[in-house]
PyMOL Python script that loads the backbone (N, CA, C, O; Angstrom):
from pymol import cmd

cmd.read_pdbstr("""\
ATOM      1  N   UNK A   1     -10.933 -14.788 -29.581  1.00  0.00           N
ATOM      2  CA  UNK A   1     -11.157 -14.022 -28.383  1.00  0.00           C
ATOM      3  C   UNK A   1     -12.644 -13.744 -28.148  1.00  0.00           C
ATOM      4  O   UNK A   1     -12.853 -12.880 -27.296  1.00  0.00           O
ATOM      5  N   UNK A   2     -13.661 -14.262 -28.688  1.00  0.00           N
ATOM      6  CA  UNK A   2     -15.198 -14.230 -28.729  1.00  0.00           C
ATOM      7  C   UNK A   2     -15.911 -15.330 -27.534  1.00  0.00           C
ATOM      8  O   UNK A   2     -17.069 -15.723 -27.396  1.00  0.00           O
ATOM      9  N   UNK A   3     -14.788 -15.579 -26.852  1.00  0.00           N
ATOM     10  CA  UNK A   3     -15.420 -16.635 -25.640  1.00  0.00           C
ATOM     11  C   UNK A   3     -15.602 -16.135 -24.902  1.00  0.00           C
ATOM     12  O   UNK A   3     -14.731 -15.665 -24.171  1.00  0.00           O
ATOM     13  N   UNK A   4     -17.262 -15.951 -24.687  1.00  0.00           N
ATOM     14  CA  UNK A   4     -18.031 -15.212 -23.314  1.00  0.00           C
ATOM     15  C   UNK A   4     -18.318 -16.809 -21.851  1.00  0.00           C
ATOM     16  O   UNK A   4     -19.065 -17.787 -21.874  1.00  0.00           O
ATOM     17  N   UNK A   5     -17.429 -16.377 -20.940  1.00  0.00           N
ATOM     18  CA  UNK A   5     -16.897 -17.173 -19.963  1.00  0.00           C
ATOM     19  C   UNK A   5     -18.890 -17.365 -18.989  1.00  0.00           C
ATOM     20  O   UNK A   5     -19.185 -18.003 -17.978  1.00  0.00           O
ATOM     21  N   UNK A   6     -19.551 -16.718 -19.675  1.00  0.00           N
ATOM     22  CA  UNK A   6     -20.882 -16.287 -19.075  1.00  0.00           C
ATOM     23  C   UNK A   6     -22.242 -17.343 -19.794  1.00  0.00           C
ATOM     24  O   UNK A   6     -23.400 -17.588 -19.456  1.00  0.00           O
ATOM     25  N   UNK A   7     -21.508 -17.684 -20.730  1.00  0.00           N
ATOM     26  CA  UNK A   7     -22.478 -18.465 -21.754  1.00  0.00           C
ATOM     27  C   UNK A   7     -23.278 -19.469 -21.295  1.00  0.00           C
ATOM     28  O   UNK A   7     -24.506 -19.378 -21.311  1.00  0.00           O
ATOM     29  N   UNK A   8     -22.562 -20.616 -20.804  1.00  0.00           N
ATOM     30  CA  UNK A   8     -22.715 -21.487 -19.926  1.00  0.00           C
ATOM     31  C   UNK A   8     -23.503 -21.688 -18.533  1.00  0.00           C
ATOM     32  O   UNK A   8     -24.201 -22.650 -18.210  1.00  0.00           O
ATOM     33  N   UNK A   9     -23.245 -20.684 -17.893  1.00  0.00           N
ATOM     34  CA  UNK A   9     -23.399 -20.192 -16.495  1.00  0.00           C
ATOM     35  C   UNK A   9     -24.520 -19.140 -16.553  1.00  0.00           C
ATOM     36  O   UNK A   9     -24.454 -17.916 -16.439  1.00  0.00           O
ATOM     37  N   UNK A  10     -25.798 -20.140 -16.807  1.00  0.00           N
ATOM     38  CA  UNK A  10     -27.167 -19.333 -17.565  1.00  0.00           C
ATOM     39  C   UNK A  10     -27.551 -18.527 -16.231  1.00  0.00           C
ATOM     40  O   UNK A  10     -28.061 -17.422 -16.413  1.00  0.00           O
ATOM     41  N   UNK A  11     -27.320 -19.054 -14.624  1.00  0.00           N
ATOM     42  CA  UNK A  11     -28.222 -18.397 -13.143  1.00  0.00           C
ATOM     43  C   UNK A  11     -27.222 -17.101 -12.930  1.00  0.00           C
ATOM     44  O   UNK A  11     -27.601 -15.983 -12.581  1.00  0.00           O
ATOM     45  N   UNK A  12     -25.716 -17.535 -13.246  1.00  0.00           N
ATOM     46  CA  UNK A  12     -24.906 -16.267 -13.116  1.00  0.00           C
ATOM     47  C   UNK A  12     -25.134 -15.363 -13.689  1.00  0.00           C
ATOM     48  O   UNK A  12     -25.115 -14.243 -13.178  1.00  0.00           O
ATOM     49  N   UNK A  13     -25.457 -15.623 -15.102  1.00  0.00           N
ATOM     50  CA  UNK A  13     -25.489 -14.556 -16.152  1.00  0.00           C
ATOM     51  C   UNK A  13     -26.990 -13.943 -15.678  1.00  0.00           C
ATOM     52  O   UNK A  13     -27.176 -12.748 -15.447  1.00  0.00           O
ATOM     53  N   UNK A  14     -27.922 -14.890 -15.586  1.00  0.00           N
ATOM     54  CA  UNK A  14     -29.433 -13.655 -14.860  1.00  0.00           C
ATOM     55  C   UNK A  14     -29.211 -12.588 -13.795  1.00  0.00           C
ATOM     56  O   UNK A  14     -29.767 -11.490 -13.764  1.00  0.00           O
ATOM     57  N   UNK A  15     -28.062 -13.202 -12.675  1.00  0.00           N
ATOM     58  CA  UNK A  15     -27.865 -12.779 -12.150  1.00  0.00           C
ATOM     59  C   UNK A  15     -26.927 -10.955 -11.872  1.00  0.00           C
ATOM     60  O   UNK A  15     -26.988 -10.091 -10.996  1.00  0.00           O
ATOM     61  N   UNK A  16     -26.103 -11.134 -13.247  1.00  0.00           N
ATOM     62  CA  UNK A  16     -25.334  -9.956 -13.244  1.00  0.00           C
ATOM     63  C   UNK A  16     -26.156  -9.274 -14.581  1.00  0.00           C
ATOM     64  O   UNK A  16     -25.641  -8.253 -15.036  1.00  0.00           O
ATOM     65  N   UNK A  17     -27.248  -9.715 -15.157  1.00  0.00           N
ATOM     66  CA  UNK A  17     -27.949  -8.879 -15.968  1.00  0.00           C
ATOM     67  C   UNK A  17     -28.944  -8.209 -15.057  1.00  0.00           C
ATOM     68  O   UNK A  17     -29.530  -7.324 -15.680  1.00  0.00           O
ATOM     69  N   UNK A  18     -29.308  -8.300 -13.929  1.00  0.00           N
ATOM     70  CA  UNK A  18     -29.791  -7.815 -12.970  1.00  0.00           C
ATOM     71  C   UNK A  18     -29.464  -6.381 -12.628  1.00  0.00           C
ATOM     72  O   UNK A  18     -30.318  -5.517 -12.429  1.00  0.00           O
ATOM     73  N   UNK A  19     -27.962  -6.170 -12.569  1.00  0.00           N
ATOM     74  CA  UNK A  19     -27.547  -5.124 -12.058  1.00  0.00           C
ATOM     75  C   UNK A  19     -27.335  -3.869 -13.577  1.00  0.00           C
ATOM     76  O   UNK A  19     -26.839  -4.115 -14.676  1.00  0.00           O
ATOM     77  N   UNK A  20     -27.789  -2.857 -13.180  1.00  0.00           N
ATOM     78  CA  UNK A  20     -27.483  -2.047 -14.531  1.00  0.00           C
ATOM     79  C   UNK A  20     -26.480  -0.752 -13.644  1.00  0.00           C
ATOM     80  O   UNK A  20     -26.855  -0.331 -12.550  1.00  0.00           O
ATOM     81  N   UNK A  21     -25.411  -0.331 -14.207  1.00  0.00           N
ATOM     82  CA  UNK A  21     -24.459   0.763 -13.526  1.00  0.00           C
ATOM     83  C   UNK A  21     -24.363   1.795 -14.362  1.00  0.00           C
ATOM     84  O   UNK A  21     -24.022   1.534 -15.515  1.00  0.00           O
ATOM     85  N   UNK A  22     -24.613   3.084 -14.023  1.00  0.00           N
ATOM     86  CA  UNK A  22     -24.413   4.312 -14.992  1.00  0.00           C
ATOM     87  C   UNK A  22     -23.615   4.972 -14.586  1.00  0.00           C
ATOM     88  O   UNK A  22     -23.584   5.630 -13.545  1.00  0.00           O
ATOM     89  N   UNK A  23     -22.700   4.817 -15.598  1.00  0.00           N
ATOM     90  CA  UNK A  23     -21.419   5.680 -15.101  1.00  0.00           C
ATOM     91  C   UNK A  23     -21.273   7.062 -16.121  1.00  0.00           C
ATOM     92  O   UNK A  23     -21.502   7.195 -17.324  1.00  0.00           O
ATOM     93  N   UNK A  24     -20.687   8.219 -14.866  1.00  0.00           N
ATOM     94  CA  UNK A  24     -21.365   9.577 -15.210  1.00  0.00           C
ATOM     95  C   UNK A  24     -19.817   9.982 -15.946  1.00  0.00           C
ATOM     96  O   UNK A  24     -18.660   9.564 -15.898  1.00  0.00           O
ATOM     97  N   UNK A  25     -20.595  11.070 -16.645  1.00  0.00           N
ATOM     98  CA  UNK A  25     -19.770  11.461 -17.862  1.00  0.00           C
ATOM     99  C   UNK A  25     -18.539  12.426 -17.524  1.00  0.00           C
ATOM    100  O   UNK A  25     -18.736  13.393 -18.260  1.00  0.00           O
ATOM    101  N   UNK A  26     -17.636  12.610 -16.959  1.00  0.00           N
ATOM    102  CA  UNK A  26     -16.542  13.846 -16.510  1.00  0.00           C
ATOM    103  C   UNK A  26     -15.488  14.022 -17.644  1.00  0.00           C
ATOM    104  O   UNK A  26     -15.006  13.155 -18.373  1.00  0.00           O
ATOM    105  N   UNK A  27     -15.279  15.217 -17.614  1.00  0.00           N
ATOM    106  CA  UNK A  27     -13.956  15.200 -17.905  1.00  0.00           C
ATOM    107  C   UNK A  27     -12.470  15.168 -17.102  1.00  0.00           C
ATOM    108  O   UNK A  27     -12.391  15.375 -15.891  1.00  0.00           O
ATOM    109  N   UNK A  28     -11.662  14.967 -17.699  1.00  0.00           N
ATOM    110  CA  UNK A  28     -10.805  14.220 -17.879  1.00  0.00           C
ATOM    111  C   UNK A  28      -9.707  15.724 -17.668  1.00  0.00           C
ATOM    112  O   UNK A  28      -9.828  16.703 -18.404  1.00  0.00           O
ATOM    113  N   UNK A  29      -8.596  15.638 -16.455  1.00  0.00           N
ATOM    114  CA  UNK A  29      -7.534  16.590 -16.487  1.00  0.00           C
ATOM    115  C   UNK A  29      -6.799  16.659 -17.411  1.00  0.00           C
ATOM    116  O   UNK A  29      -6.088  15.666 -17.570  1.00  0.00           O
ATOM    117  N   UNK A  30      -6.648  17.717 -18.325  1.00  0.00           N
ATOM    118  CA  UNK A  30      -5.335  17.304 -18.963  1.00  0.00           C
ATOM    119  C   UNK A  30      -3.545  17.255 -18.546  1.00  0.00           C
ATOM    120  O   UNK A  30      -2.916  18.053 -17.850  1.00  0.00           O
ATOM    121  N   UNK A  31      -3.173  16.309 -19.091  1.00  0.00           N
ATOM    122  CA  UNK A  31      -1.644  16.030 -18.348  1.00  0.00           C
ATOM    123  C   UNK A  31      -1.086  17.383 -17.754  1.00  0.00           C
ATOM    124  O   UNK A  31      -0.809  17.532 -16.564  1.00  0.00           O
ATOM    125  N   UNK A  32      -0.991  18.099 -18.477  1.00  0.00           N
ATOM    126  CA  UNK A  32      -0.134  19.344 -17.957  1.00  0.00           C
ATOM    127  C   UNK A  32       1.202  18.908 -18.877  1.00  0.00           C
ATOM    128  O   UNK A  32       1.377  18.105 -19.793  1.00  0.00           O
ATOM    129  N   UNK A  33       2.190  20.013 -18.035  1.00  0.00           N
ATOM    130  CA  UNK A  33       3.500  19.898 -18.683  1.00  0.00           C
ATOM    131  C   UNK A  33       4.378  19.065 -17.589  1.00  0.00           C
ATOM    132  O   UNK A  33       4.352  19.020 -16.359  1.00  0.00           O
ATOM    133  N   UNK A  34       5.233  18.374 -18.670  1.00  0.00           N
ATOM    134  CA  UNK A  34       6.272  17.763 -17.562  1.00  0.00           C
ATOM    135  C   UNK A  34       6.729  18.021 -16.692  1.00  0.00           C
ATOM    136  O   UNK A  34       6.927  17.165 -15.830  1.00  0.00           O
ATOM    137  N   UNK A  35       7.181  19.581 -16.489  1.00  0.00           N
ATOM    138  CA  UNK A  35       7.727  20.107 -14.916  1.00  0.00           C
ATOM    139  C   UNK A  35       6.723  20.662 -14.030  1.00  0.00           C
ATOM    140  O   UNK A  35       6.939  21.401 -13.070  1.00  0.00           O
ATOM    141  N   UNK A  36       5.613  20.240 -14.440  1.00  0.00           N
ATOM    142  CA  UNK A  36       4.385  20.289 -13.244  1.00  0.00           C
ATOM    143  C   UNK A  36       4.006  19.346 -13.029  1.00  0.00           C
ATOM    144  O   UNK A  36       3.199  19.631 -12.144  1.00  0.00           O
ATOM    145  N   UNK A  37       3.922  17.908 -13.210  1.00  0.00           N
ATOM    146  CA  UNK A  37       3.839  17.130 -12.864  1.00  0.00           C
ATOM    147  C   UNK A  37       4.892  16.696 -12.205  1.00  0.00           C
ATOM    148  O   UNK A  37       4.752  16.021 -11.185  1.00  0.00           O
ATOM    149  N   UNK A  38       5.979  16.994 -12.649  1.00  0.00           N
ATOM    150  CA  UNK A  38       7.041  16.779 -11.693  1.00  0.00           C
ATOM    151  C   UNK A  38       7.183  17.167 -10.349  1.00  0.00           C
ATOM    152  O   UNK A  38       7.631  16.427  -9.473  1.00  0.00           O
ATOM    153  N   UNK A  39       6.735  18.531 -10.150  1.00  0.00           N
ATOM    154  CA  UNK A  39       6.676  19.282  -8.776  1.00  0.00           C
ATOM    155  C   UNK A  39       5.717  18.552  -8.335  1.00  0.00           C
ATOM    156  O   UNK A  39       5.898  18.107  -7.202  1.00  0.00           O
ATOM    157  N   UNK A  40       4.560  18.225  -8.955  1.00  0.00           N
ATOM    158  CA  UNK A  40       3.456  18.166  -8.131  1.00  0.00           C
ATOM    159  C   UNK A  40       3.516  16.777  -7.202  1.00  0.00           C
ATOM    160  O   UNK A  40       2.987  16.617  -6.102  1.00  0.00           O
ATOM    161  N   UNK A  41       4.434  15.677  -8.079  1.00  0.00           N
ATOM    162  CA  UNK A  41       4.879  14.432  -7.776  1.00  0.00           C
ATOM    163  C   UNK A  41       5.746  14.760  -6.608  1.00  0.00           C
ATOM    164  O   UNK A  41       5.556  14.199  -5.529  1.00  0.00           O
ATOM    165  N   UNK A  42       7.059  15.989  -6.842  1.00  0.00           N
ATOM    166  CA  UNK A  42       7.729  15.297  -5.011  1.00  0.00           C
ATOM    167  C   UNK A  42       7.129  16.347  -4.264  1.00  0.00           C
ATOM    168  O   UNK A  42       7.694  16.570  -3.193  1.00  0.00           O
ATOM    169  N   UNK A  43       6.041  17.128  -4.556  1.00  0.00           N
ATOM    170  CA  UNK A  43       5.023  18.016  -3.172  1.00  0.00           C
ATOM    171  C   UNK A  43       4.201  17.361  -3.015  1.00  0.00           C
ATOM    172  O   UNK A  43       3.225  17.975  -2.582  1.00  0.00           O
ATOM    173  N   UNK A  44       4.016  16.156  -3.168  1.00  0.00           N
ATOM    174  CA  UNK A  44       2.596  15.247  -2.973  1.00  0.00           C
ATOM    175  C   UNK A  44       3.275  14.360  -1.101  1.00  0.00           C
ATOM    176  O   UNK A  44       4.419  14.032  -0.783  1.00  0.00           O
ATOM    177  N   UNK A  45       2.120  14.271  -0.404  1.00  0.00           N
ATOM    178  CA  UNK A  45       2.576  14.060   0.964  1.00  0.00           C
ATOM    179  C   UNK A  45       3.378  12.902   1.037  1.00  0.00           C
ATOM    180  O   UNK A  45       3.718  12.810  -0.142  1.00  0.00           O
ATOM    181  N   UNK A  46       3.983  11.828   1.699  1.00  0.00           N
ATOM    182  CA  UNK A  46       4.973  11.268   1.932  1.00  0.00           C
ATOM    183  C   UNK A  46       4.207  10.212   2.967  1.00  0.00           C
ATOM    184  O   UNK A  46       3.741  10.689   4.001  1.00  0.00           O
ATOM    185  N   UNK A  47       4.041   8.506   2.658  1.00  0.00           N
ATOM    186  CA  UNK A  47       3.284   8.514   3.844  1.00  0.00           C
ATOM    187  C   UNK A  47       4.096   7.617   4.963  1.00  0.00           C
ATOM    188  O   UNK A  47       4.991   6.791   4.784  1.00  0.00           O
ATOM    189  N   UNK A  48       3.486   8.054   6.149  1.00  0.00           N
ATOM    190  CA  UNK A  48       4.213   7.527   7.569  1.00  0.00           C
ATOM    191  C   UNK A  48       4.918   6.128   7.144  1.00  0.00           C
ATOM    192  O   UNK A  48       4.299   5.244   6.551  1.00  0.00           O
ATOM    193  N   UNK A  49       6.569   6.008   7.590  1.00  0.00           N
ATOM    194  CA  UNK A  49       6.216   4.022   7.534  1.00  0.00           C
ATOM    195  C   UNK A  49       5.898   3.904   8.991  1.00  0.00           C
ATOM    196  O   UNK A  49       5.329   2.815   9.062  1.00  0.00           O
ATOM    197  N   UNK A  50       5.937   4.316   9.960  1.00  0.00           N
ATOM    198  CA  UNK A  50       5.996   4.352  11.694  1.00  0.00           C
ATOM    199  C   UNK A  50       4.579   4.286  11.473  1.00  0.00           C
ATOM    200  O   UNK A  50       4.275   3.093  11.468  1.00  0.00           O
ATOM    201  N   UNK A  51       4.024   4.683  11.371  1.00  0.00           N
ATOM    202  CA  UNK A  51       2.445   4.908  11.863  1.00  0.00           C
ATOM    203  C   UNK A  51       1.683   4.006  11.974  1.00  0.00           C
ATOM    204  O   UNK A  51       0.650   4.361  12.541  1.00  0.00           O
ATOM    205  N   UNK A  52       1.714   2.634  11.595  1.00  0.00           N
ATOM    206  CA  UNK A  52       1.046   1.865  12.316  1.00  0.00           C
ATOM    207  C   UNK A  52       1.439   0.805  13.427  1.00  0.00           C
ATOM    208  O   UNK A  52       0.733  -0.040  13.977  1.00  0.00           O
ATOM    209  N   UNK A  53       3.143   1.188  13.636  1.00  0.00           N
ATOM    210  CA  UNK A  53       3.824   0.659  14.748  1.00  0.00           C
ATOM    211  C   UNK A  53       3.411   1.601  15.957  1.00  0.00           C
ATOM    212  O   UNK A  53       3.537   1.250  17.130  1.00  0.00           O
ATOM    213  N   UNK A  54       2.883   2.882  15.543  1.00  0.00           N
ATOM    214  CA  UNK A  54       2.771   4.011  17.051  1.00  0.00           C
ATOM    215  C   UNK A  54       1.399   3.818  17.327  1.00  0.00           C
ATOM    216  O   UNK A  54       1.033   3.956  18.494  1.00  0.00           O
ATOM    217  N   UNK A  55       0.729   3.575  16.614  1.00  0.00           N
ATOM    218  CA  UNK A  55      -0.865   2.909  16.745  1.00  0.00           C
ATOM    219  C   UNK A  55      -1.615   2.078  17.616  1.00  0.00           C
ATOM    220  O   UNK A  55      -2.808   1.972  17.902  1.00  0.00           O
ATOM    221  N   UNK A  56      -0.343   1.406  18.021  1.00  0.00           N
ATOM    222  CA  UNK A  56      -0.938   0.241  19.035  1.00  0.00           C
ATOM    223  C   UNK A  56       0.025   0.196  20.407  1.00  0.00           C
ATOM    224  O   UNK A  56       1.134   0.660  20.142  1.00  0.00           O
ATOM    225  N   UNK A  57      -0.065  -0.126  21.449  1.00  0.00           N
ATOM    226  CA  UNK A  57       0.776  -0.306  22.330  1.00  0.00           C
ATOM    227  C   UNK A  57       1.790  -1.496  22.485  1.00  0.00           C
ATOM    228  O   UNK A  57       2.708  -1.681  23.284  1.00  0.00           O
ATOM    229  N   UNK A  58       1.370  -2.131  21.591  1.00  0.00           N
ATOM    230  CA  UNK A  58       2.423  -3.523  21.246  1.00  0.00           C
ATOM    231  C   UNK A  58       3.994  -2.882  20.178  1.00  0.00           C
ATOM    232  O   UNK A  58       5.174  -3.233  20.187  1.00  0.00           O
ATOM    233  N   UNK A  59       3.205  -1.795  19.343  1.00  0.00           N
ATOM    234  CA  UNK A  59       4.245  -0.838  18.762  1.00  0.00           C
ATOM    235  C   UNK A  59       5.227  -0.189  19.459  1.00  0.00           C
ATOM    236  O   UNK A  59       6.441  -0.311  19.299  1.00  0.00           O
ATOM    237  N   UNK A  60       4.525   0.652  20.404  1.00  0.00           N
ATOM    238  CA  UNK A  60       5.266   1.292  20.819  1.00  0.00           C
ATOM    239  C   UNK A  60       6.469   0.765  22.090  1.00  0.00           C
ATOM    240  O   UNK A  60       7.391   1.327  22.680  1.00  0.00           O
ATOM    241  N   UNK A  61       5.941  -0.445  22.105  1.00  0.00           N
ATOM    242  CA  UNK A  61       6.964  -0.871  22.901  1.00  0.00           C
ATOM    243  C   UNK A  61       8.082  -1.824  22.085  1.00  0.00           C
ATOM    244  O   UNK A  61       9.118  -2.279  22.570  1.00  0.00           O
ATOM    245  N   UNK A  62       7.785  -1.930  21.256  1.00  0.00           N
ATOM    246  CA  UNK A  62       9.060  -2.880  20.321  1.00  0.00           C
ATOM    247  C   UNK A  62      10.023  -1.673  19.781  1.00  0.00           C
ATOM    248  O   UNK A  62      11.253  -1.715  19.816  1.00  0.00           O
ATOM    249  N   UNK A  63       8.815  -0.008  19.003  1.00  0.00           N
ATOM    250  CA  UNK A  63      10.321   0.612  19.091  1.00  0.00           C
ATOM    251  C   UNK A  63      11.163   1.042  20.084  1.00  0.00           C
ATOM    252  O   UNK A  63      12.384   1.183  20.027  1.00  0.00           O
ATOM    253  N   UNK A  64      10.315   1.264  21.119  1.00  0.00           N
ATOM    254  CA  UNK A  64      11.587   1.205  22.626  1.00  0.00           C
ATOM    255  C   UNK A  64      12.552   0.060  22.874  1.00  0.00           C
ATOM    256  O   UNK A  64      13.603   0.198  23.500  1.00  0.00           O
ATOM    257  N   UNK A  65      12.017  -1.374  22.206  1.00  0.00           N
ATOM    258  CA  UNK A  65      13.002  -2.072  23.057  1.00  0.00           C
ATOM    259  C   UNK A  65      13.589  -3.075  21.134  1.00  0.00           C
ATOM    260  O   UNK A  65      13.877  -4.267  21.027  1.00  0.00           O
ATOM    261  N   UNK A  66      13.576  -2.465  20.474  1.00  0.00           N
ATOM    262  CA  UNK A  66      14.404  -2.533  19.324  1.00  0.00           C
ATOM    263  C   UNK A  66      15.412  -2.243  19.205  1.00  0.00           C
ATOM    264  O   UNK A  66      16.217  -3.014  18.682  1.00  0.00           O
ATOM    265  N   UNK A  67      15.938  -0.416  19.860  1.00  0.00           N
ATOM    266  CA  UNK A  67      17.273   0.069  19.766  1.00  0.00           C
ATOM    267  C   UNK A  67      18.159  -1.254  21.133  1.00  0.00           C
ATOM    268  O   UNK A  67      19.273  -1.778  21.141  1.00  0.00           O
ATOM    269  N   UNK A  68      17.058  -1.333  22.023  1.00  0.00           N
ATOM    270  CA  UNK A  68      17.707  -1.978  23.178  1.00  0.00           C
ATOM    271  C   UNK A  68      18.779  -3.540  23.032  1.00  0.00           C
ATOM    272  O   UNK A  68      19.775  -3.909  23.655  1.00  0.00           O
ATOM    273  N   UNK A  69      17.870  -4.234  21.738  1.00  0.00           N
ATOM    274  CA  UNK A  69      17.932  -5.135  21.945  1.00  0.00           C
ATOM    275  C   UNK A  69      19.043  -5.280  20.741  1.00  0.00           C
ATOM    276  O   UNK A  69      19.998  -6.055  20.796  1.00  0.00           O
ATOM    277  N   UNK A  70      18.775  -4.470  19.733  1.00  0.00           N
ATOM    278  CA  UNK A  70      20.273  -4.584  18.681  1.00  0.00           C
ATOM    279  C   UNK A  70      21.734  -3.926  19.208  1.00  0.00           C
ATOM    280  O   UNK A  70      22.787  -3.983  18.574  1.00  0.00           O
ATOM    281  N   UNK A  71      21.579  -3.412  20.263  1.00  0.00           N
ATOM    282  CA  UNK A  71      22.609  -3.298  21.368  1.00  0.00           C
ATOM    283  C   UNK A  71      23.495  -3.917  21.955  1.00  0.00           C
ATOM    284  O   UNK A  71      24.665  -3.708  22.276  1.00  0.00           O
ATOM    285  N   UNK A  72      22.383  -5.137  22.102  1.00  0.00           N
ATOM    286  CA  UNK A  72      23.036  -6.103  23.206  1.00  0.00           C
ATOM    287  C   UNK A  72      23.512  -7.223  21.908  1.00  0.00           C
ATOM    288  O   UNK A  72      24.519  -7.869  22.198  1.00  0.00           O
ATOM    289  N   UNK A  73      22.986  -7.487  20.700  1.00  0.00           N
ATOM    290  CA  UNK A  73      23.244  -8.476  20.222  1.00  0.00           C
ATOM    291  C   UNK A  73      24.670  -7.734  19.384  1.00  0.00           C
ATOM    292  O   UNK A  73      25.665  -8.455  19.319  1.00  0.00           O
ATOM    293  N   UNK A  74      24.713  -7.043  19.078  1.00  0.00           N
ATOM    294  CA  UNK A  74      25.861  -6.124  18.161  1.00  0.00           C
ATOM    295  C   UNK A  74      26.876  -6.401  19.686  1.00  0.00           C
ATOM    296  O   UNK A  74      27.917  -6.943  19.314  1.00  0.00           O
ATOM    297  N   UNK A  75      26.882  -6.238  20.918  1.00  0.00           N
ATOM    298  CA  UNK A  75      28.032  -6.161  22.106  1.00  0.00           C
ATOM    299  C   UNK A  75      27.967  -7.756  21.832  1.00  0.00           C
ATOM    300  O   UNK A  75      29.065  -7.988  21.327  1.00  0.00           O
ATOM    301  N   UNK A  76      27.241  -8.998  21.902  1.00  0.00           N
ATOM    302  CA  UNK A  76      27.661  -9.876  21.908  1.00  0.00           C
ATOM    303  C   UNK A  76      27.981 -10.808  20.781  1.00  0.00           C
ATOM    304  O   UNK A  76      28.102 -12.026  20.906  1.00  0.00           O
ATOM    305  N   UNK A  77      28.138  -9.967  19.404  1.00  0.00           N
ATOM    306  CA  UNK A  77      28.947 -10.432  18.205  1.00  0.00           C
ATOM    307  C   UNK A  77      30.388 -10.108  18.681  1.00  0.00           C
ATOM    308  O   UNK A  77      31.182 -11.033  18.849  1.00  0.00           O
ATOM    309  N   UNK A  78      30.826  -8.533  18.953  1.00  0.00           N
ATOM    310  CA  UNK A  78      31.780  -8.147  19.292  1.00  0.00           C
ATOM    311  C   UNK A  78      32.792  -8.818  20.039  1.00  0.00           C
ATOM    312  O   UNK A  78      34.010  -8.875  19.876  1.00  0.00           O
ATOM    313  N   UNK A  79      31.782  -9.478  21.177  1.00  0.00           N
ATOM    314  CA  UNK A  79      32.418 -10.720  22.249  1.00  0.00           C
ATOM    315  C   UNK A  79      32.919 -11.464  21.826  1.00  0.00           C
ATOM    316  O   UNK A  79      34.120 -11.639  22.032  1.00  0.00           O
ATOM    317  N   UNK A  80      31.898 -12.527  20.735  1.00  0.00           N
ATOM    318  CA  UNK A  80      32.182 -13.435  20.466  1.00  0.00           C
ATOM    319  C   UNK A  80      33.215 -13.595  19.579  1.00  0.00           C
ATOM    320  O   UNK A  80      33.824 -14.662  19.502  1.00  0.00           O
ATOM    321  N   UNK A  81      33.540 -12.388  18.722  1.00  0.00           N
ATOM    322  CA  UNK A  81      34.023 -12.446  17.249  1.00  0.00           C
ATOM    323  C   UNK A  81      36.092 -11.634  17.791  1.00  0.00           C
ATOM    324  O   UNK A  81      37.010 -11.434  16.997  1.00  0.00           O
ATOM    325  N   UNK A  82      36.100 -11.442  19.008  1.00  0.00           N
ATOM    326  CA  UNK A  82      36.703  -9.914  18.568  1.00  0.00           C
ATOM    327  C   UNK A  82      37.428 -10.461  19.844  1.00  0.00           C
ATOM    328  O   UNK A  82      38.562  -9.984  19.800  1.00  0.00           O
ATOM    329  N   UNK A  83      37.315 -11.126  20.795  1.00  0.00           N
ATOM    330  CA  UNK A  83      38.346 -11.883  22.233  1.00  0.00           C
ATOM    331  C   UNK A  83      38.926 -13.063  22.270  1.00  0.00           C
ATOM    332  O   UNK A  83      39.556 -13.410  23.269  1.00  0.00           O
TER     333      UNK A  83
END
""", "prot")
cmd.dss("prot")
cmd.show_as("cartoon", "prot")
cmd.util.cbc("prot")
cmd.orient("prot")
């Protein structure tokens, strides 16, 4: 597991020895107890699935004409299946 994929690739490797990143020191939450993480998990917000269908005007017109249109195809299974 000592194979540096960088060895080879002498302009890449100048290249990312270039950059130096300092990453700052925090601490760290501790877990808590299981039934607080638990609460905190189903009080945590919920997110939209609609919201990027109401976003656009191409949205909002497919959910208007979605109920419309599984309407007509559900009446013409019925037709077809059921006379």
């Amino acid at each position: 597991m000592n194979h540096d994929p960088f060895k080879k690739e002498l302009h890449l490797r100048k290249k990312l020895d270039e950059y130096h990143v300092e990453i700052p020191d925090f601490q760290m939450k501790p877990k808590g107890k299981r039934w607080e993480r638990l609460i905190n998990f189903l009080a945590s917000p919920a997110k939209d699935p609609i919201e990027p269908l109401i976003s656009t005007a191409a949205g909002v017109a497919v959910l208007k004409l979605a109920p419309l249109m599984g309407m007509a195809a559900i009446s013409i299974i019925q037709l077809f299946f059921f006379l």
